[in-house]
C-alpha positions in Angstrom: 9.5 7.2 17.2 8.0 5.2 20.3 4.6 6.0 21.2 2.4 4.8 24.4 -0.7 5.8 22.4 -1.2 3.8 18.5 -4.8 4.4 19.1 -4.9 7.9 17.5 -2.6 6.6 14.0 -5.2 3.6 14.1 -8.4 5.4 14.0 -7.1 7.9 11.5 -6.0 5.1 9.1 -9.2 3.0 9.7 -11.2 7.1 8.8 -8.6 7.4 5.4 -9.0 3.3 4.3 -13.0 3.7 4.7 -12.7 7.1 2.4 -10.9 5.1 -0.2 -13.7 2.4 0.0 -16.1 4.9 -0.6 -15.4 6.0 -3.8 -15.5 2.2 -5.1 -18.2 1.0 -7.3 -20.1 -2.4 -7.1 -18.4 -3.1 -10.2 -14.9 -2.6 -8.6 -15.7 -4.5 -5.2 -16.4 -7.7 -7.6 -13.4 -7.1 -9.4 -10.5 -10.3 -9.0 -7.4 -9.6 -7.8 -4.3 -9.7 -10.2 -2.5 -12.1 -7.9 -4.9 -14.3 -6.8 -8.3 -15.5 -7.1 -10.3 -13.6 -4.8 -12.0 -9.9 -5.3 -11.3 -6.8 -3.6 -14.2 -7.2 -1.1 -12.4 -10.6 0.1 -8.8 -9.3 0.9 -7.5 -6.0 -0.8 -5.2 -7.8 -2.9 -2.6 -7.3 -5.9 -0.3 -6.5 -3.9 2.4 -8.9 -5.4 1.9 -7.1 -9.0 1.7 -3.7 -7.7 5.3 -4.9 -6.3 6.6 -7.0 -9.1 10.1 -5.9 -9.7 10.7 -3.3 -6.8 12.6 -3.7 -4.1 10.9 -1.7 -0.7 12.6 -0.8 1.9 11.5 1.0 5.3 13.2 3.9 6.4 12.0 3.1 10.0 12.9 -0.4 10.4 14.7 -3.2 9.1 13.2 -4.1 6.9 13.1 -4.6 2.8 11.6 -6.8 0.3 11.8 -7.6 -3.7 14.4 -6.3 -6.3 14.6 -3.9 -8.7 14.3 0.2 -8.4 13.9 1.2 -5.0 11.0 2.6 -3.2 11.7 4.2 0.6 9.6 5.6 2.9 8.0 4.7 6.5 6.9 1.0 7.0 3.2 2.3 6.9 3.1 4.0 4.3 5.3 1.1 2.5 2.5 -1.6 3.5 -0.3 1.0 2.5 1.1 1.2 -1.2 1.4 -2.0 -1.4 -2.1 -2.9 -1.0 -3.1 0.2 -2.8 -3.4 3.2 -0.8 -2.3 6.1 -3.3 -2.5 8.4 -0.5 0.9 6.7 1.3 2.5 7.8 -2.1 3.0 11.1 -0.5 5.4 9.5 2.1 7.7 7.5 -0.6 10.5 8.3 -2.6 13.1 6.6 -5.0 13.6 5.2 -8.6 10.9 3.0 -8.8 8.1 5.2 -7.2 6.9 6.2 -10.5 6.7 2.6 -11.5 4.2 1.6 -8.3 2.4 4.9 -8.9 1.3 3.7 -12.4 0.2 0.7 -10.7 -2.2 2.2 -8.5 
């Protein structure tokens, strides 16, 4: 779906990502990432484990990544999950959605 507006999806992604900050503790920001050396406050990382041995693929463009149980669902919502988002979960299906769930 084309849209001449991406300002509206924008802002109400930037609103749900600063509600998931929110509920973070100090102890979480300082946290390191499982996939790399660096803590949630630098980059909201772990996105390679959260993935580990799933294959994605988007239901609204080409594209797909990894092996393993599928996950489907927009590209979003796919790119949200990955970096943690448990809200995108709503938006997902397939074998392996259970399996990135429990790494949330």
């Amino acid at each position: 779906m084309a849209t001449t507006n991406p300002w509206p999806l924008i802002h109400a992604e930037r609103e749900a990502l600063a509600a998931d900050l929110a509920t973070l503790t100090g102890e979480q920001w300082a946290t390191r990432s499982l996939c790399a050396d660096w803590t949630v406050r630098d980059v909201l990382g772990g996105a390679k484990q959260r993935i580990a041995g799933l294959t994605l693929r988007s239901t609204d463009t080409d594209w797909s990544t990894g092996s393993g149980p599928e996950v489907t669902g927009p590209h979003l919502s796919l790119v949200l999950a990955m970096t943690g988002r448990s809200t995108a979960l709503a938006d997902l299906s397939g074998d392996g959605l259970d399996t990135l769930r429990s790494r949330m």
